[in-house]
N, C-alpha and C positions, 0 to 999 in steps of 0.2 A: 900723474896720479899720486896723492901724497901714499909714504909707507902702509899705515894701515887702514886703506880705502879699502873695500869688498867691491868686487866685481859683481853685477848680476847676472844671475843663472836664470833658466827656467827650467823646470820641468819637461821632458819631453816624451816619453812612455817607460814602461817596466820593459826589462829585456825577459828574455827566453829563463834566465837564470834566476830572474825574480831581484837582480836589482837595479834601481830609479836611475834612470838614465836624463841628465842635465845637458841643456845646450850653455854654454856661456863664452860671446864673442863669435868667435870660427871654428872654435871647439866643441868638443862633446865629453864628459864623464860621466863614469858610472857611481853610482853610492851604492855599499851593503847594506841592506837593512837587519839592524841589531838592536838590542834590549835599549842602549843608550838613544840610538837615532828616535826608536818609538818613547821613549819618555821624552824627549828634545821636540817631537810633534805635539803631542800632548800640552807640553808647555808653551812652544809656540799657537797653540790653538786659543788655550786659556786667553793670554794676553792676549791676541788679535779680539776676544771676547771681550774681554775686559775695557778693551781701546776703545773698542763699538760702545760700548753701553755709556762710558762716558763722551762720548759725541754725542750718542742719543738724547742724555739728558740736556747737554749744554744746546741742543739742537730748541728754535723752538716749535711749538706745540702747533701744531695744524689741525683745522677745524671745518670741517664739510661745510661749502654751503647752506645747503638745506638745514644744517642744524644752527649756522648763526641765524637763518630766517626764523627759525623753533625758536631759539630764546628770546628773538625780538617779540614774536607773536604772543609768545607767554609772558611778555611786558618786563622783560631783561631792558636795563641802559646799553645802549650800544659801547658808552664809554667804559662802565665794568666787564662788558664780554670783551672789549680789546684789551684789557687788563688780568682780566682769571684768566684768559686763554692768552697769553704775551705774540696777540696780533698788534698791526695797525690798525690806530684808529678810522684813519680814511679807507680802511679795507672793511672791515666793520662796518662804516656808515655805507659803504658802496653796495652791500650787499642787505642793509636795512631800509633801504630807500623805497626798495619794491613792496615791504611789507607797511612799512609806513603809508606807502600810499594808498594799499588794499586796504587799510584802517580808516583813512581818511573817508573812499567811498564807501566803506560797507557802514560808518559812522553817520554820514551827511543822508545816505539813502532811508537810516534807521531815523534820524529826525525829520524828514520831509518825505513823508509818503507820498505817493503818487495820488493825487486827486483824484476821485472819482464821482461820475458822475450822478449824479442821486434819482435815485426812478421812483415817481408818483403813479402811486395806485388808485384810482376813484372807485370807489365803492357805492354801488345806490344806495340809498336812500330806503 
């Protein structure tokens, strides 16, 4: 192990006396807790924050089904909702297909009514 490698510790409960007791290896040690250790968590907390948030953003954006079928149905391009939301395209069309095709027949049905049949009344005379 090079000179300034860190060993990992874990954590492993509070003792009786109130300090953080570390397994690391085959060992165990205890840490005091003092004014520096609590500003040193503090800090270490922040940054762990800080880390997340920039994964978060660099992460990308996921988007419910049900809502890329919303924005197809409200007449969205499939290929701008894989773009504002940085999906794939072929995930976008995979998941517009089904609405596309509810378009297709609630469209075709709206042009070709169903025929019906015409009923003749005779009236006397």
């Amino acid at each position: 192990m090079p000179e300034n490698a860190l060993e990992d510790a874990r954590f492993d409960h509070v003792s009786e006396t109130g300090e953080l007791v570390f397994v690391s290896g085959a060992g165990k040690f205890a840490v005091k807790v003092d004014e520096a250790l609590e500003r040193a968590i503090l800090e270490a907390k922040q940054i762990r924050t800080e880390t997340q948030e920039e994964r978060q953003q660099q992460a990308p954006s996921t988007l419910p089904i049900s809502q890329i079928q919303s924005l197809i149905r409200a007449g969205a391009n499939p290929t701008r909702v894989a773009e504002r939301y940085s999906l794939s395209e072929a995930l976008v069309r995979r998941f517009s297909a089904a609405v596309e095709t509810e378009n297709m027949r609630s469209n075709s049905s709206w042009r070709f009514p169903r025929r019906r049949k015409a009923v003749c009344a005779r009236f006397p005379n």
